[in-house]
C-alpha positions in Angstrom: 0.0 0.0 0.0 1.4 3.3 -0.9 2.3 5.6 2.2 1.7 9.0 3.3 4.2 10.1 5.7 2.8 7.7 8.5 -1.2 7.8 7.4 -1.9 4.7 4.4 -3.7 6.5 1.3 -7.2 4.9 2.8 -7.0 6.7 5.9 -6.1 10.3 3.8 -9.1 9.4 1.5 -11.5 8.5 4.8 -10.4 11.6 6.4 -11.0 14.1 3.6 -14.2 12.1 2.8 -15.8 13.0 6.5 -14.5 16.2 6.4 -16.1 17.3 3.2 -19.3 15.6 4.7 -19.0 17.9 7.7 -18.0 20.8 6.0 -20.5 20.9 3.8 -23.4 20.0 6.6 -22.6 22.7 8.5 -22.3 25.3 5.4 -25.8 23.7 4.5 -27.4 24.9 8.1 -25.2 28.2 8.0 -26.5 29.2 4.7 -30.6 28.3 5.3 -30.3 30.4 8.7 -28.9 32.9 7.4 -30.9 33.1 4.7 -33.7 33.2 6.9 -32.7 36.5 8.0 -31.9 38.0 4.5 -34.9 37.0 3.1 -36.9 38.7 5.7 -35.3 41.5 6.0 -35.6 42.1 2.3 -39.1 41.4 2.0 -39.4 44.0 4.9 -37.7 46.7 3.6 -34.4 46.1 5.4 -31.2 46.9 3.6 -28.6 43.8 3.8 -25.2 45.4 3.1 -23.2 41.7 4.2 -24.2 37.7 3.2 -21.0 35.9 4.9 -20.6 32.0 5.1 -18.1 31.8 7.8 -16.2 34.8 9.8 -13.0 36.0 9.4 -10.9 36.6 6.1 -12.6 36.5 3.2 -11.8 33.6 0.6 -14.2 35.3 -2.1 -16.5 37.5 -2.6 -19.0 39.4 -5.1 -21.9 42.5 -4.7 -25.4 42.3 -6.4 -28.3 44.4 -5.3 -26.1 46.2 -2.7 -25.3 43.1 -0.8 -21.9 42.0 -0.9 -21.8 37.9 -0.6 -18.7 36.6 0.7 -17.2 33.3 1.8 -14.8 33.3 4.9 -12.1 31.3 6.0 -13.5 30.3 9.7 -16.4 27.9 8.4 -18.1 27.8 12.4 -20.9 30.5 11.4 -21.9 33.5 9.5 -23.9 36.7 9.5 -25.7 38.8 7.8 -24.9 42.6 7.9 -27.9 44.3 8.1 -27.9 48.4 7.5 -27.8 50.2 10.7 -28.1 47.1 13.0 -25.3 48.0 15.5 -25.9 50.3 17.7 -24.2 54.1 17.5 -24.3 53.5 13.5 -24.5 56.9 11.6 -27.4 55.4 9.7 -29.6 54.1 12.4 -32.4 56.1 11.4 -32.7 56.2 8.3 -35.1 54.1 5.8 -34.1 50.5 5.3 -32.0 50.8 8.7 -32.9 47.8 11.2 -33.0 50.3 13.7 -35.7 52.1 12.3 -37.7 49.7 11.4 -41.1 49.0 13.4 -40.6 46.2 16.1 -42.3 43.6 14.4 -40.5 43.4 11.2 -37.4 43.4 13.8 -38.7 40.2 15.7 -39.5 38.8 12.2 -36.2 38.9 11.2 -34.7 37.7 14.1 -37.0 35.2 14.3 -36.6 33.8 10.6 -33.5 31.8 11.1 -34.7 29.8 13.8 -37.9 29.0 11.5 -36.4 28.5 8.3 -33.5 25.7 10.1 -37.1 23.5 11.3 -38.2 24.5 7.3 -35.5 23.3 6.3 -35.6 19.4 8.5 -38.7 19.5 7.2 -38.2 19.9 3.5 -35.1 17.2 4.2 -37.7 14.5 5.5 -40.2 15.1 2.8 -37.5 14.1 0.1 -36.9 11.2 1.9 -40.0 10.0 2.7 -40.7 10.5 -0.7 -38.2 8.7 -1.7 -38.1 6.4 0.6 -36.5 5.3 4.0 -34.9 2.0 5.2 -37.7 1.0 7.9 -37.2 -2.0 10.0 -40.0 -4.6 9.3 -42.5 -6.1 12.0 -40.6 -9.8 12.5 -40.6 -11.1 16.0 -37.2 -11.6 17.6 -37.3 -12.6 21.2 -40.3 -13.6 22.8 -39.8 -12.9 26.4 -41.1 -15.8 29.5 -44.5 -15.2 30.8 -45.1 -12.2 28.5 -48.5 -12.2 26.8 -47.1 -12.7 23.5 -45.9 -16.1 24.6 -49.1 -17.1 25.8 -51.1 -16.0 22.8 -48.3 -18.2 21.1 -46.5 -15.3 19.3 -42.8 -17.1 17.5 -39.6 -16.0 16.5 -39.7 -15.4 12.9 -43.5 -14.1 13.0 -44.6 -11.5 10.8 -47.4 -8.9 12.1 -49.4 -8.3 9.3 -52.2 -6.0 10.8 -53.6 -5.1 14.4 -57.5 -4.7 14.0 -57.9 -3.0 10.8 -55.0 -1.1 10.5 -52.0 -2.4 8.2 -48.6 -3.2 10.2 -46.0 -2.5 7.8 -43.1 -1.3 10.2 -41.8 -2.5 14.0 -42.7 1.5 14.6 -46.2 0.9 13.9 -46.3 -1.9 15.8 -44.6 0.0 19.1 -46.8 2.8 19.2 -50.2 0.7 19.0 -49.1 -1.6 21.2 -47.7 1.5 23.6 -50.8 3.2 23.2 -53.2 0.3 24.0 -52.6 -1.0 27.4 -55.7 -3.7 29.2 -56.8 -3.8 25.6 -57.4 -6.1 23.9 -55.8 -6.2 20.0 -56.5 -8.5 17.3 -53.0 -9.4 15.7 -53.2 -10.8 12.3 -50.1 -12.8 12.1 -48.0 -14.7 9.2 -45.7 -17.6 10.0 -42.8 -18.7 9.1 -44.7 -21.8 7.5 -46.9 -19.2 5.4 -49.8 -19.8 7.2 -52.0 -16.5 8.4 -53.0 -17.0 12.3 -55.5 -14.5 13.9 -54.2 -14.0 17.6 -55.7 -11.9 20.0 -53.4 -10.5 22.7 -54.0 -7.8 25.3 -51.0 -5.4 26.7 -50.4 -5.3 30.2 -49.2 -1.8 31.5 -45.7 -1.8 32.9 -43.3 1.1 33.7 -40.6 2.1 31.3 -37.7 4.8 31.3 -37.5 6.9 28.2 -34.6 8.7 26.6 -34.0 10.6 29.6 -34.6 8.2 32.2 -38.0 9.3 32.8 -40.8 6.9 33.9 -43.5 6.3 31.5 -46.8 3.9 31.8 -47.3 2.2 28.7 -48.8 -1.3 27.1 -46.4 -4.3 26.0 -46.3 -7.7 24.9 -43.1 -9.0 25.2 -41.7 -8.8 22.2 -38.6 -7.2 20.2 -37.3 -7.3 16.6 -35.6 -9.6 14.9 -32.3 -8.1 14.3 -29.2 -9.7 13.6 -28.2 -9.0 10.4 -24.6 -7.0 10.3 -24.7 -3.7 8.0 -21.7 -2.3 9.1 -18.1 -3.1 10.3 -16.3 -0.1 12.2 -12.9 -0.1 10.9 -10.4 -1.4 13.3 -12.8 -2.8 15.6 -12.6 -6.2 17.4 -15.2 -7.7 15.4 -13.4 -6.0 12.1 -10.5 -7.5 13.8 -12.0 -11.0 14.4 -12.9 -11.2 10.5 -16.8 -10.5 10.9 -18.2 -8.8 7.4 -21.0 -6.8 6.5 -23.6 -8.7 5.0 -23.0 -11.6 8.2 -26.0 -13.0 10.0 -25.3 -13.3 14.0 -25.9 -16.7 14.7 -25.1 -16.8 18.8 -22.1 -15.7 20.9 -21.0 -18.4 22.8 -24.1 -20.2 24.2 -26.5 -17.5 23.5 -28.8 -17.5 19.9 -28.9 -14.1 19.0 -32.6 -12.8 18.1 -32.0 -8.9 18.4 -29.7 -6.2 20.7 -31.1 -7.6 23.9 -29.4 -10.8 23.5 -26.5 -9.6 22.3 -26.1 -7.0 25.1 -26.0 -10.0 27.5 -23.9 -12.4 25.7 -21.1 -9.9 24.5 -21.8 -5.7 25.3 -21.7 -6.8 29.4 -19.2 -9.1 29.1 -16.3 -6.1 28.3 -12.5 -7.7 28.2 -14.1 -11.0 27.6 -12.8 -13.5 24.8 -16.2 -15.2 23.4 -16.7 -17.2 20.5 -19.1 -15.6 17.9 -20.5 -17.7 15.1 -22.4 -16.0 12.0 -24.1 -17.3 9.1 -21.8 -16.0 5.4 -23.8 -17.0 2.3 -24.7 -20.0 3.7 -22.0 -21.1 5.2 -21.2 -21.0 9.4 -18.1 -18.9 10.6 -17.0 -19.4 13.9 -14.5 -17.1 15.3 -12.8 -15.4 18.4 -14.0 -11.8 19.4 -12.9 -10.1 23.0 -14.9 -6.8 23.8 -13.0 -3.7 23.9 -13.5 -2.2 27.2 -15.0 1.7 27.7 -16.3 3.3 30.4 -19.5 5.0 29.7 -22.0 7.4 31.4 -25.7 6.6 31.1 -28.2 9.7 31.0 -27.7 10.5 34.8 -24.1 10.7 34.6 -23.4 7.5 36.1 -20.5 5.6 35.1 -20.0 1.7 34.0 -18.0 -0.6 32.0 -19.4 -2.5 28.8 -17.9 -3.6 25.5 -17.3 -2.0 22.4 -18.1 -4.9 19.5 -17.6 -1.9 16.3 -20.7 -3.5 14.8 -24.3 -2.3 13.3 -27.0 -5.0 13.1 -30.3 -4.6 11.4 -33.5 -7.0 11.0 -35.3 -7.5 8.0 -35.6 -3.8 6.6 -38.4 -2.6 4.4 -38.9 0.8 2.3 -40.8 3.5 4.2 -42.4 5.8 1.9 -45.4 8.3 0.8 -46.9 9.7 -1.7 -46.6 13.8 -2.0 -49.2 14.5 0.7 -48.2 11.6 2.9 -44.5 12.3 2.5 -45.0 16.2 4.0 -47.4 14.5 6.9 -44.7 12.6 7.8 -42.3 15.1 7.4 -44.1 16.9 9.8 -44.7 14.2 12.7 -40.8 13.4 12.4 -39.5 17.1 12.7 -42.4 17.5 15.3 -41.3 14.5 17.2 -37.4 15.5 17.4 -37.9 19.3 17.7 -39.9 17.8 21.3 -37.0 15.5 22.3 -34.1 18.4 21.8 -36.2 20.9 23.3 -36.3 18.9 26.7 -33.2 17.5 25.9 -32.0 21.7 26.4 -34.0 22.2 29.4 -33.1 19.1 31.4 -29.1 20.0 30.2 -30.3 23.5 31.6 -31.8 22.4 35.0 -28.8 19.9 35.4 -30.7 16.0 34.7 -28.4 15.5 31.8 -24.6 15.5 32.3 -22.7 18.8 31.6 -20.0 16.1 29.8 -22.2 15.5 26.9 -21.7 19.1 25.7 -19.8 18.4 22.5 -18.6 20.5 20.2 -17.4 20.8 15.9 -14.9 17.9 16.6 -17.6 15.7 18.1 -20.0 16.8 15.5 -17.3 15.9 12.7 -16.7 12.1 14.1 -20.7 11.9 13.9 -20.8 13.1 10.4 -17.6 11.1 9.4 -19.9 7.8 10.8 -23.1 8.6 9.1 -21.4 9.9 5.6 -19.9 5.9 6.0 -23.3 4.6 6.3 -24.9 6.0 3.2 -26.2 9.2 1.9 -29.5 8.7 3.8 -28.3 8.4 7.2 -26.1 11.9 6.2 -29.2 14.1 4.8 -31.2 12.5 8.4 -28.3 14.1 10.6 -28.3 16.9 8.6 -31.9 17.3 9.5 -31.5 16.9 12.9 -28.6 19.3 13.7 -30.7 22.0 11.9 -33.8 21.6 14.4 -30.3 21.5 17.1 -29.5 25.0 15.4 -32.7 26.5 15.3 -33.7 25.7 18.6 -30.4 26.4 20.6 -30.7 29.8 18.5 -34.3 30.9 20.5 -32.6 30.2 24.2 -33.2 34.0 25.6 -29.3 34.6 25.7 -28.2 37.9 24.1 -26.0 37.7 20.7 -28.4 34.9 19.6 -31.5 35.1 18.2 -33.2 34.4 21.2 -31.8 37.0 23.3 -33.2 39.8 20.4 -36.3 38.4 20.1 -36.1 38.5 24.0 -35.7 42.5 23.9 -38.2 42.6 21.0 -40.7 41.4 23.2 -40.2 43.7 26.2 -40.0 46.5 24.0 -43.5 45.3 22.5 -44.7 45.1 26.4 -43.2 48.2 27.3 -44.1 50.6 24.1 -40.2 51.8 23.8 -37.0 49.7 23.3 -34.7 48.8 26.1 -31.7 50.8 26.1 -28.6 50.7 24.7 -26.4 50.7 27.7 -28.6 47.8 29.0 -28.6 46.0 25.9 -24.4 46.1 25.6 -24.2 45.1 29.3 -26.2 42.0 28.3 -24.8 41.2 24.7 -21.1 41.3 26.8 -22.7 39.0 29.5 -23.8 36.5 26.3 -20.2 36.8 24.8 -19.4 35.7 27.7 -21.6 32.4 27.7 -21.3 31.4 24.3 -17.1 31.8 24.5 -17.2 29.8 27.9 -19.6 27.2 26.0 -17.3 26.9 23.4 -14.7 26.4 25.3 -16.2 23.8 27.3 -17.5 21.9 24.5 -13.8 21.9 23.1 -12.8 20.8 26.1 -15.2 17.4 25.9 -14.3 16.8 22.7 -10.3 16.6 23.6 -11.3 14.5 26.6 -13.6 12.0 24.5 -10.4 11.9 21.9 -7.9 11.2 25.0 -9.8 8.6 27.2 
């Protein structure tokens, strides 16, 4: 293999790969937010004398309209220069000045890049719904002891076809019926392995659940999880890229345990860290059996409490379908998805805030570029899906009431709105030096999670 200094050609090519994943993610959500703010302010009347991807020097740039647009060398941000927007400017007053203009059109504009980052998740889901979206399919997996499922005679390897009238053709489906249901009883239409179509009743029992967060939640189950075993994904270096496992391998069992989904395998292998265990899978056909020892890793759950498990470096999937809509079904969807994680970020921020998650799971760009690296090695869709996400991250971190971001103006907007005059300048530079402040300390601390994660 032809060498680079010490790094092999591969690894230059992987590396330039992820960064031009991550660079051109976060240029994406730079751009749409702060085009939010240009196009509003234009369509109000507001003059936009600066378009900048990035701060710092400028790489290029080129006027039209009286805007100059201009790419910079630091790519962690941009602006747009709005006429008379600072204060003490000789324009202030005058017509297409910021300052000038009435208070609404101010908390429009301010208010437009948060909106136009959840547009934007939004418009990213509806292409891929549209086009479609890898969906895990209702097959049984593990069918736990006592669990109603077993006693309506639920298998491994059964496919839900339907519950009542309604078509089951994803596990999600499934989940939230079965989540929403509880002391009821549902009619499971169900295929077997064999071919044969059984009708099975089963009713839910309610039991108590954590969520994301570690919050407690009542909901129905039946004892059941997906079928998921099959290996999509090999992280590079790993111990199972080490032990020979390939993508495209079936996971048979890991030492005595069969392996029906990540339950199983969490017992037999993730909490057994250090471990040598004997993993057999299925490769066209034929059985591999082979040696693989858990890396060890401490990790911290949501409550910041620490414990050892075992790194395998693998992704597993079940039998995956195609999720998708037609052009009016594809922008619901779009909608309930962006709806859904716009919820879970939101209290993800406020229990940050109030102190329930961690202060160590702050990260920052280098964190954000290993994530993008991961995804852009997992396919296009996975990279447009995170893209989505870190724009409803942007948007939303952008409204916390702290001054410099959009948030903190909108903040002022509003009391000057309550008031009937705006709050004045020396109070709004003593807080805008106070949010400098906070963001610079932020940044700093997410940097300094990042480095830790890369040294431990």
């Amino acid at each position: 293999m032809f060498e680079l200094s010490i790094f092999s050609l591969d690894a230059v090519l992987s590396f330039g790969t992820k960064m031009l994943a991550f660079l051109g993610g976060l240029a994406a959500l730079i751009f749409i937010h702060e085009l939010g703010h240009f196009l509003v302010a234009r369509k109000v009347g507001v003059v936009v004398e600066k378009f900048s991807l990035g701060f710092g020097p400028k790489i290029v740039s080129f006027t039209r309209g009286g805007t100059e647009y201009l790419l910079a060398w630091i790519p962690l941000g941009g602006y747009v220069k709005m006429k008379g927007e600072e204060a003490g400017e000789e324009n202030a007053d005058e017509i297409g000045s910021f300052s000038a203009a009435p208070v609404l059109h101010r908390l429009a504009i301010a208010f437009a890049g948060p909106l136009f980052n959840i547009l934007f998740a939004i418009a990213i889901y509806y292409g891929v719904y549209l086009v479609g979206v890898p969906a895990l399919a209702p097959v049984v997996g593990t069918v736990k002891e006592e669990s109603p499922a077993l006693v309506a005679g639920l298998q491994t390897g059964d496919r839900i076809l339907a519950i009542g009238d309604k078509k089951i053709l994803f596990w999600e489906q499934l989940q939230k019926i079965v989540h929403d249901s509880p002391g009821r009883s549902l009619d499971f239409q169900v295929e077997r392995s064999s071919g044969n179509v059984a009708q099975v009743p089963i009713t839910p029992i309610s039991e108590q659940i954590s969520d994301l967060f570690g919050d407690k939640e009542n909901v129905g189950l039946i004892g059941i999880t997906p079928l998921v075993r099959n290996i999509f994904y090999i992280k590079e270096g790993s111990p199972a890229d080490q032990a020979g496992i390939k993508e495209g391998d079936v996971l048979v069992s890991v030492d005595d345990t069969i392996i029906f989904g990540w339950g199983d395998l969490k017992t037999a292998a993730i909490d057994k860290p250090g471990q040598e265990l004997t993993f057999r899978v299925l490769r066209s056909g034929t059985e591999i059996v082979t040696k693989l020892t858990p890396e060890a890793k401490v990790v911290k759950d949501i409550e910041g409490k620490s414990s050892e498990v075992g790194l395998l470096g693998i992704g597993m999937a079940g039998e995956m379908t195609t999720e998708k809509y037609g052009i009016f079904g594809a922008l619901k969807r779009a909608i309930e998805e962006t709806r859904r994680l716009t919820y879970m970020i939101a209290v993800s921020i406020k229990k940050m805030v109030m102190g329930s998650i961690p202060a160590d799971s702050i990260g920052g760009p280098i964190l954000i570029f290993q994530i993008y690296g991961e995804q852009a090695e997992q396919g296009f869709n996975e990279l447009i899906r995170l893209t989505a996400l870190l724009s409803i991250n942007l948007g939303l971190l952008n409204l916390l009431p702290i001054p410099v971001l959009d948030g903190g103006h909108i903040f002022f907007f509003l009391i000057e709105i309550l008031k009937g005059k705006p709050v004045s300048e020396r109070n709004r530079e003593r807080a805008q030096q106070v949010g400098i402040f906070m963001l610079l300390s932020l940044m700093v601390f997410a940097f300094y999670n990042d480095i830790m994660r890369l040294i431990t």
